[in-house]
SERO-4910 file (N, C-alpha, C, O; in steps of 0.05 Angstrom, whole numbers):
BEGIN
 pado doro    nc1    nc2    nc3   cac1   cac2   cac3    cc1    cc2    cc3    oc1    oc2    oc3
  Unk    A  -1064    978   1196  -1047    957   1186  -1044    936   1208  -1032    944   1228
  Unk    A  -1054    908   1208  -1051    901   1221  -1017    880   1226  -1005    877   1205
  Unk    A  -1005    869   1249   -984    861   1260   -976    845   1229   -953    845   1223
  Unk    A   -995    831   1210   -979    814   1205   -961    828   1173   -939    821   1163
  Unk    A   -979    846   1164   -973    863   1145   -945    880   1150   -926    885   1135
  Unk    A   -950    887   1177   -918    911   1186   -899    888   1179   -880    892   1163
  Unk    A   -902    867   1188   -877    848   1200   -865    846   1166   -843    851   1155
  Unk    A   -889    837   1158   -885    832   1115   -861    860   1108   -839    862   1097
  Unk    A   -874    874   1118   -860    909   1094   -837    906   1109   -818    905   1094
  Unk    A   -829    903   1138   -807    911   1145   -786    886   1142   -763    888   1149
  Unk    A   -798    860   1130   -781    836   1127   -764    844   1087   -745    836   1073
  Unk    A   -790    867   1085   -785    864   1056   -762    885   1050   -747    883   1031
  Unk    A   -762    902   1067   -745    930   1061   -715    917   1074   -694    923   1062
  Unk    A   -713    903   1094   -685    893   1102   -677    879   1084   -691    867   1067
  Unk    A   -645    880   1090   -630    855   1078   -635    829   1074   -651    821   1091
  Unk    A   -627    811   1056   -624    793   1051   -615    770   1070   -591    768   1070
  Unk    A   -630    752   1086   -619    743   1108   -608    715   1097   -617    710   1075
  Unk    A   -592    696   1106   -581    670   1098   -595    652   1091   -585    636   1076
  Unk    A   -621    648   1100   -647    631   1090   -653    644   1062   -661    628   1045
  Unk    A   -648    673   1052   -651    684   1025   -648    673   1010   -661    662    992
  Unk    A   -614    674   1022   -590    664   1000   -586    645    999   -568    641    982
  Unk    A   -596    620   1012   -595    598   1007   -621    593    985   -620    581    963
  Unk    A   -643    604    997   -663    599    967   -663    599    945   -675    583    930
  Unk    A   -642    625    935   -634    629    914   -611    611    898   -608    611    873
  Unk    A   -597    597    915   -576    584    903   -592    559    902   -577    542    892
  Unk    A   -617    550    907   -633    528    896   -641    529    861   -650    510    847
  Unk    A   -631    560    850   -649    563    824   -618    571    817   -621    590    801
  Unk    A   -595    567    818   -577    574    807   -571    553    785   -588    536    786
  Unk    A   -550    546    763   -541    540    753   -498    538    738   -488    550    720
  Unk    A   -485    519    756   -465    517    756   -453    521    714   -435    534    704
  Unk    A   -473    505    701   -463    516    677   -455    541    667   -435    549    655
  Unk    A   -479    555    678   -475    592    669   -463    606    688   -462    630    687
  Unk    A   -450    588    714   -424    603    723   -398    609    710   -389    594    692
  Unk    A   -387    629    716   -353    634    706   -344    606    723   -352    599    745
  Unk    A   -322    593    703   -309    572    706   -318    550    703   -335    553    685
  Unk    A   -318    520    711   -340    497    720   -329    482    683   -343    466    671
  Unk    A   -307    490    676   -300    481    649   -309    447    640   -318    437    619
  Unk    A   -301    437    667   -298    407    658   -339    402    657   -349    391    637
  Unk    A   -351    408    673   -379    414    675   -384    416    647   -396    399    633
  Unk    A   -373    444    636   -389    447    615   -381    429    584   -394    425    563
  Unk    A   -359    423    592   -350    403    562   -372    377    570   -387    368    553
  Unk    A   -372    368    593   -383    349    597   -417    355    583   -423    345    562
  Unk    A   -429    366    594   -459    372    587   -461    381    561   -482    375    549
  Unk    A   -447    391    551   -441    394    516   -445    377    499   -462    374    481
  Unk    A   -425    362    507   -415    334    497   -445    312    499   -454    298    481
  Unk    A   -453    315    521   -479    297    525   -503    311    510   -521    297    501
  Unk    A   -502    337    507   -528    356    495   -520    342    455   -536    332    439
  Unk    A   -497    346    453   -502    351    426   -498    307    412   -502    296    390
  Unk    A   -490    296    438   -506    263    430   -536    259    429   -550    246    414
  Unk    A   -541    276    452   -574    273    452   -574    282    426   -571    263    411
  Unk    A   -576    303    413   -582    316    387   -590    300    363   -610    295    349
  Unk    A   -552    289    366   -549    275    350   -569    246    341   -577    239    319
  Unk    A   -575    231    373   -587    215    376   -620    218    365   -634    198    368
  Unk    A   -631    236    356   -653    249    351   -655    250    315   -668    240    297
  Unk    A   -636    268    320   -637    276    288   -631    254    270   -645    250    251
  Unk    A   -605    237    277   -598    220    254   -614    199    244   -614    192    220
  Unk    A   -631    186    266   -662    175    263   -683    175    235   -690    160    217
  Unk    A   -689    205    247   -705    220    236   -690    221    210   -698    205    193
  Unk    A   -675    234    205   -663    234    175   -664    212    163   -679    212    144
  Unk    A   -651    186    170   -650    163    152   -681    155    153   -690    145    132
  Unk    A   -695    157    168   -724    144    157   -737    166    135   -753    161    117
  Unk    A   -729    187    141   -737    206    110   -724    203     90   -735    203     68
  Unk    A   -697    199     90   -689    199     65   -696    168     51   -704    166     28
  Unk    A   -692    148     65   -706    126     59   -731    125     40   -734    118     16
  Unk    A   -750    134     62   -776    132     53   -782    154     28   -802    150     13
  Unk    A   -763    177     23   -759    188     -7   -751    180    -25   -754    182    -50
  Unk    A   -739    170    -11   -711    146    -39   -721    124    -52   -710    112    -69
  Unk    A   -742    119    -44   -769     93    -54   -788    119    -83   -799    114   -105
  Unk    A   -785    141    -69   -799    158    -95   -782    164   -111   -784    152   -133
  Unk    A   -760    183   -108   -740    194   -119   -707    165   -119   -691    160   -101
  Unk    A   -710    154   -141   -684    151   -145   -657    158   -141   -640    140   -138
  Unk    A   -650    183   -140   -623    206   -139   -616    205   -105   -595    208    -93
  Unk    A   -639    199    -97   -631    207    -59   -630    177    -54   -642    157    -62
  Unk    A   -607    184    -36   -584    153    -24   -607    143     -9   -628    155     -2
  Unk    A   -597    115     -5   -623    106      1   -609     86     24   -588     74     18
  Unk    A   -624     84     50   -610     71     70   -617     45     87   -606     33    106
  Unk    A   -643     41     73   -660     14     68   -665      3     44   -670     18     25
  Unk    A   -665    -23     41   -662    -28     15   -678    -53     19   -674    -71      3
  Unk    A   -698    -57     38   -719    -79     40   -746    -70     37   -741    -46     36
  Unk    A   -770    -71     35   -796    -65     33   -803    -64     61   -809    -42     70
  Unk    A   -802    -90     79   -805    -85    106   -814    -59    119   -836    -50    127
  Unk    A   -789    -49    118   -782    -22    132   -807      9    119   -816     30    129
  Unk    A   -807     -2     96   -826     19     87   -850     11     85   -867     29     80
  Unk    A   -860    -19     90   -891    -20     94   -900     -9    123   -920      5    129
  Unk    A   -881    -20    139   -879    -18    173   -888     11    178   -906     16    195
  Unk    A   -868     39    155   -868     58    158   -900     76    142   -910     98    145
  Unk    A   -908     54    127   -933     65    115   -950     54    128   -974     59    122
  Unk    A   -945     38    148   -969     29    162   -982     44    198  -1004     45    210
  Unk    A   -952     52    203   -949     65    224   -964     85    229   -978     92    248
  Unk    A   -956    101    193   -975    124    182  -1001    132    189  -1012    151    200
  Unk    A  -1009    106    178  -1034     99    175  -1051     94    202  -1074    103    202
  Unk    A  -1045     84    218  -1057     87    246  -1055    117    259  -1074    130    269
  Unk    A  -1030    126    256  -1035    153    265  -1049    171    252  -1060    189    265
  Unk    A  -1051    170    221  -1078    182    209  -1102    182    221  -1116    202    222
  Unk    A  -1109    153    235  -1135    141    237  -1136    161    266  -1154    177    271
  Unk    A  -1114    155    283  -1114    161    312  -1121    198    311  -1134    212    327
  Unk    A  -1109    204    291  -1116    232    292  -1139    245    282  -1144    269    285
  Unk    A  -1156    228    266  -1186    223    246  -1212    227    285  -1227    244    294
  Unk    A  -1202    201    295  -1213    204    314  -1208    226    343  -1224    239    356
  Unk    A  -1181    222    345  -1192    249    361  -1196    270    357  -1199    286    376
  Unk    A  -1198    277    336  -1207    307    312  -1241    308    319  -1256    325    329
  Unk    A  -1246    280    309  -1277    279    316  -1290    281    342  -1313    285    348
  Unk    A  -1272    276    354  -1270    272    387  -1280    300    397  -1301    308    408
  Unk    A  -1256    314    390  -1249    341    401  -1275    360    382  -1283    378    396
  Unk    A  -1287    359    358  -1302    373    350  -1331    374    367  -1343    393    377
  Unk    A  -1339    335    366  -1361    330    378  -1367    343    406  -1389    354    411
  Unk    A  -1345    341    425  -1348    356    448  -1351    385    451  -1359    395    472
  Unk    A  -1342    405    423  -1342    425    421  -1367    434    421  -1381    448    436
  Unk    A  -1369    421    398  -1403    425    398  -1430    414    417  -1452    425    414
  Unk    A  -1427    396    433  -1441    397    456  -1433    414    476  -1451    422    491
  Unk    A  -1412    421    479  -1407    442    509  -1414    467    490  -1428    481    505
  Unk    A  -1414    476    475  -1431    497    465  -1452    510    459  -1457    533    451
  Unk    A  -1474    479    468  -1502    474    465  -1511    483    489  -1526    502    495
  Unk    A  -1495    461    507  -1495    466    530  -1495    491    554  -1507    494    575
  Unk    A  -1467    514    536  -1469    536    547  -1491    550    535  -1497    568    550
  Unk    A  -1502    549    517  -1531    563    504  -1548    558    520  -1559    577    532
  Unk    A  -1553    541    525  -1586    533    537  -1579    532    573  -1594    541    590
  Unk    A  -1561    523    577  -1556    535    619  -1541    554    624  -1549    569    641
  Unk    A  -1520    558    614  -1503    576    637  -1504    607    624  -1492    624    637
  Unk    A  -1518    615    602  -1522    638    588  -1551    644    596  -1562    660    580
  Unk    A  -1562    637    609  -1593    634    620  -1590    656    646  -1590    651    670
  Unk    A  -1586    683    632  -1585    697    662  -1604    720    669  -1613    736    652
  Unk    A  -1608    721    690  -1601    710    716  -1610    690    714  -1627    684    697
  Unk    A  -1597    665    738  -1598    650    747  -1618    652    777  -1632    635    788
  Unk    A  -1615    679    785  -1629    692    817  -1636    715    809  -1624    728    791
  Unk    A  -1658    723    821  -1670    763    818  -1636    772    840  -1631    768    864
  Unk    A  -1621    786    819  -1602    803    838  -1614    823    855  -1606    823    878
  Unk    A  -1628    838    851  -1643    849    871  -1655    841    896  -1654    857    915
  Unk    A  -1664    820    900  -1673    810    922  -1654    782    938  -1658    767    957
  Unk    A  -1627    785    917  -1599    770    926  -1588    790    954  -1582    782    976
  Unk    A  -1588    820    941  -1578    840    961  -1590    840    976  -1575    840    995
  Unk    A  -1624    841    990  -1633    838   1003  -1635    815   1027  -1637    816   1051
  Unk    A  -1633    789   1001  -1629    775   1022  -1605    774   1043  -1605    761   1064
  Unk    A  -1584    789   1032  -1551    789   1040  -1551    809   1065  -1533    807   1082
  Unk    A  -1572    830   1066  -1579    854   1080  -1599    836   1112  -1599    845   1135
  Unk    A  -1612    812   1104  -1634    800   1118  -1615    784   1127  -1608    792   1149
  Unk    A  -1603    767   1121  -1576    746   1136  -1562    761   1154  -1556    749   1174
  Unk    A  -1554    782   1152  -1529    802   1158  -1546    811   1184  -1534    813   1206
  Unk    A  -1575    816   1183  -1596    823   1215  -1594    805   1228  -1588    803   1252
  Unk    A  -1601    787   1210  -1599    758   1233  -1588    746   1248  -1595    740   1270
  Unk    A  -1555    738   1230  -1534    732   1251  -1537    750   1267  -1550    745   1288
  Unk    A  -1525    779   1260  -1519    804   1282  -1539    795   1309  -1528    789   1330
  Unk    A  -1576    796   1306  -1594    791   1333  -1586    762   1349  -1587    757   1373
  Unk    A  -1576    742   1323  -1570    718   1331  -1549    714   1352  -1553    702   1373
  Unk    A  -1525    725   1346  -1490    716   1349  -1476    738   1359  -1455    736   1371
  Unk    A  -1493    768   1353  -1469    789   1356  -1467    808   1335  -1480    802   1315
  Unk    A  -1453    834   1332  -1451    847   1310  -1428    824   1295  -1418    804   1305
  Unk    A  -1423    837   1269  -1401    824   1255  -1373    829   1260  -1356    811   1258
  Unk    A  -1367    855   1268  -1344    857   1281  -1333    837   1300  -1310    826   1300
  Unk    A  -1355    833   1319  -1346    816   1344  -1347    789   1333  -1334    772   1344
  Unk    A  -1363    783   1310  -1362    752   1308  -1337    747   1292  -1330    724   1290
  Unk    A  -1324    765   1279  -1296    760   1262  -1267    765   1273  -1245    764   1262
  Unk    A  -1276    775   1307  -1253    785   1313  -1254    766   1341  -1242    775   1360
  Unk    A  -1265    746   1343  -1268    742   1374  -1251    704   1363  -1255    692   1342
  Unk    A  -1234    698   1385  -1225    678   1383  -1236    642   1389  -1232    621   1377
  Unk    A  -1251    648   1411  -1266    627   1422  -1302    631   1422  -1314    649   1434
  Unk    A  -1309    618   1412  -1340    627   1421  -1359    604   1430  -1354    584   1417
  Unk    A  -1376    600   1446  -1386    571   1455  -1422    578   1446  -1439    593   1456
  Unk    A  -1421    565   1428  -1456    574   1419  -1475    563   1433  -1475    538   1436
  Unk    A  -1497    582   1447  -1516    560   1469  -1543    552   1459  -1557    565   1444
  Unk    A  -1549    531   1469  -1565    511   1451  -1591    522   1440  -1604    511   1423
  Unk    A  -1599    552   1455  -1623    560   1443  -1612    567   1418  -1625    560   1399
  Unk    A  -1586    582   1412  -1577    592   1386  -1568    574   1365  -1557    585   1345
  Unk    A  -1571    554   1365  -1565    537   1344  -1594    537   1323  -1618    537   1329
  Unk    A  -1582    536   1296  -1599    543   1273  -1613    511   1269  -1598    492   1269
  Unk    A  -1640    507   1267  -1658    494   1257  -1643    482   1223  -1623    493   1215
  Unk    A  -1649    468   1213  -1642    458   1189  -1651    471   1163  -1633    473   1146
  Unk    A  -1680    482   1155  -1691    501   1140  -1694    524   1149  -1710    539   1136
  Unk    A  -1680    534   1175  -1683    557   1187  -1680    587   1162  -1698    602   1154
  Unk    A  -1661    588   1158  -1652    615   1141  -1673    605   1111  -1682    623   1097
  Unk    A  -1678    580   1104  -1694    586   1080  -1729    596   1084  -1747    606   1070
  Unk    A  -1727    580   1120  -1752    600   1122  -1758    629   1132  -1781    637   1139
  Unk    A  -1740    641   1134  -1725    671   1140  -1741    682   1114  -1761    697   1115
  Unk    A  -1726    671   1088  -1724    682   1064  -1757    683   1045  -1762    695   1025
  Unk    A  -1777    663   1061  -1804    659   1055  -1815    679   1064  -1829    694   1051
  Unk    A  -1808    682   1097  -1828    703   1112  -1819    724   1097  -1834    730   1078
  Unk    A  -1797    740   1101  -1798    761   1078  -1800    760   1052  -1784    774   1040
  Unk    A  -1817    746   1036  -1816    744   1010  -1785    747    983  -1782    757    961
  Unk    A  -1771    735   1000  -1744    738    980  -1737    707    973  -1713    699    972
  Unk    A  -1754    694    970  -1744    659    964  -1744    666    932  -1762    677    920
  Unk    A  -1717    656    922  -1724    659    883  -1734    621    878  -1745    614    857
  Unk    A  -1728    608    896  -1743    571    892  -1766    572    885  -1773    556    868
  Unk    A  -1783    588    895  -1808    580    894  -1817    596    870  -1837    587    859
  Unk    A  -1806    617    860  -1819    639    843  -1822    621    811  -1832    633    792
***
């Protein structure tokens, strides 16, 4: 186990330190405390205007726009205006939703084409000679740089100029031993 893991378990098994408890009172809520009365009439009072402010809207443009079909239901416009405005409103949002319906199908069906013919094309690489090559990299650094231990555990390293990698170096690694999948 290394230092930073102990430090984790033994931060986790102690108490609750004041940086805790201050975290936690970031996610608290004064409403759903005991007491805070005037708080909560207040936010009540504002929750159920919002409500209000929502719903009563909504209602009079329905019953309106029924009350043009049905006779019997009160009716709270009594100009045409208001109900062409509201059949026209309609009507774009029909259209707006016509198109992105088409929108959203068309793309369905090309990214579906799409995953047919490339990304369901597998393999993409001979996995077999993937491991190999992973086995042939893994020689190389190691003769190159060091075993792997030392190259993942060492803090400073100064690479000397014979050891610096060529630019097609490792793809011509992968030629000499016959593991290139490019060329196949």
């Amino acid at each position: 186990m290394n230092p930073q893991q102990s430090t984790t378990k033994e931060n986790h098994d102690a108490k609750p330190t004041t940086d805790d408890v201050n975290r936690q009172q970031l996610y608290s809520d004064a409403y759903f405390d005991t007491g805070h009365w005037g708080l909560k009439i207040r936010q009540t009072i504002v929750g159920i205007v919002g409500w209000i402010a929502v719903i009563v809207p909504i209602t009079v443009t329905v019953l309106s726009i029924w009350s043009s079909y049905n006779p019997h239901i009160p009716r709270f416009w009594h100009y045409h205006e208001g109900l062409f405005e509201f059949k026209f409103i309609g009507i774009l949002l029909a259209f707006c939703f016509a198109l992105a319906s088409l929108f959203a199908v068309t793309m369905t069906i090309i990214q579906n084409r799409k995953r047919e013919r490339v990304v369901e094309q597998w393999p993409t690489f001979n996995p077999i000679n993937q491991k190999k090559r992973q086995q042939l990299l893994a020689q190389f650094m190691a003769d190159r740089f060091g075993n792997a231990e030392f190259r993942e555990h060492t803090r400073y390293y100064r690479v000397k100029p014979e050891q610096n990698l060529d630019t097609n170096q490792i793809q011509q690694l992968y030629q000499q031993n016959n593991l290139d999948d490019i060329n196949d």
